[in-house]
C-alpha positions as CSV (number, residue, x, y, z in Angstrom):
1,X,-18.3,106.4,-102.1
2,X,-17.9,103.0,-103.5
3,X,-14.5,103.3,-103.3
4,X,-14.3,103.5,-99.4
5,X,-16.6,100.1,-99.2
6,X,-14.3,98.0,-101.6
7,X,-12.9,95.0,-99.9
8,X,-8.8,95.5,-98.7
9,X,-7.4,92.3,-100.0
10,X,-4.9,92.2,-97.0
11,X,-7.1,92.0,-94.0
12,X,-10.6,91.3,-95.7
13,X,-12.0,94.7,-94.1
14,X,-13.5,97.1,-95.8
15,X,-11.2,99.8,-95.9
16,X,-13.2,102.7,-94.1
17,X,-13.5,100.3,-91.4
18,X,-9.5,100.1,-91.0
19,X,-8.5,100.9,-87.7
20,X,-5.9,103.8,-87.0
21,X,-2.3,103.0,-84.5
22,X,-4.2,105.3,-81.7
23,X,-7.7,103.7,-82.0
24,X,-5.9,100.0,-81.5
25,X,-4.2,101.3,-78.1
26,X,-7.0,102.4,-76.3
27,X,-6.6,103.7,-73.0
28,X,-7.9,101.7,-69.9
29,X,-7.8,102.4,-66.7
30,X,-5.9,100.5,-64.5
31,X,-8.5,98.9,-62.8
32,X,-10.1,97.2,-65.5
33,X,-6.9,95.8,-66.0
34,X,-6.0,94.7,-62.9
35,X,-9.6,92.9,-63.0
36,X,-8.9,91.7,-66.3
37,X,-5.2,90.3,-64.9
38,X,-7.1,88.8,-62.1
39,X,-10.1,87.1,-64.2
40,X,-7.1,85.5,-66.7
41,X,-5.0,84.4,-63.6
42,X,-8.2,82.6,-62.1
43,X,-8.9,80.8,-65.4
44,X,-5.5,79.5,-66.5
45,X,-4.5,78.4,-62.6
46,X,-6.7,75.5,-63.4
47,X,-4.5,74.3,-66.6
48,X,-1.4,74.4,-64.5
49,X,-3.0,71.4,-61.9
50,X,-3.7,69.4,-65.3
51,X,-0.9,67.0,-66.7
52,X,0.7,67.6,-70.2
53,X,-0.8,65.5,-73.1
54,X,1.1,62.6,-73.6
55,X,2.0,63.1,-76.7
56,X,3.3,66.4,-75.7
57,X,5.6,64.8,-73.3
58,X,7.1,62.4,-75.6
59,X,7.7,65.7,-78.0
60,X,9.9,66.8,-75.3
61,X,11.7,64.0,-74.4
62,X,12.5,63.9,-78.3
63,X,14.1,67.6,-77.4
64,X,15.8,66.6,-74.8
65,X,17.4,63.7,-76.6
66,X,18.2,65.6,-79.9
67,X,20.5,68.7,-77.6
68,X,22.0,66.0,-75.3
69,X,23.1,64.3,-78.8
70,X,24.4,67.5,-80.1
71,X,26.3,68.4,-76.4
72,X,28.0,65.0,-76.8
């Protein structure tokens, strides 16, 4: 069985390791996912109090100038 333990060159798995469609969509119940809903909600709440980088901001501001030059 070498074969089956020879590196896929796409994905760096070994290829009797590669996952199937139906093993990648795994069922879950729906209340591990409304606790996993409610665990990401709690964490990223805090990222919306924090300001944007400023370097983000002037990124923007370049957008907004660049489509206000191309409305004119």
């Amino acid at each position: 069985m070498p074969d089956q333990m020879m590196n896929d060159d796409r994905h760096g798995l070994p290829q009797d390791i590669q996952t199937s469609p139906q093993a990648s969509d795994p069922k879950v119940a729906p209340e591990i996912k409304d606790a996993i809903g409610q665990g990401l909600r709690a964490m990223y709440e805090s990222l919306k109090a924090e300001p944007l980088p400023d370097r983000l901001v002037q990124l923007l501001k370049q957008l907004d100038t660049q489509d206000q030059d191309k409305a004119s």
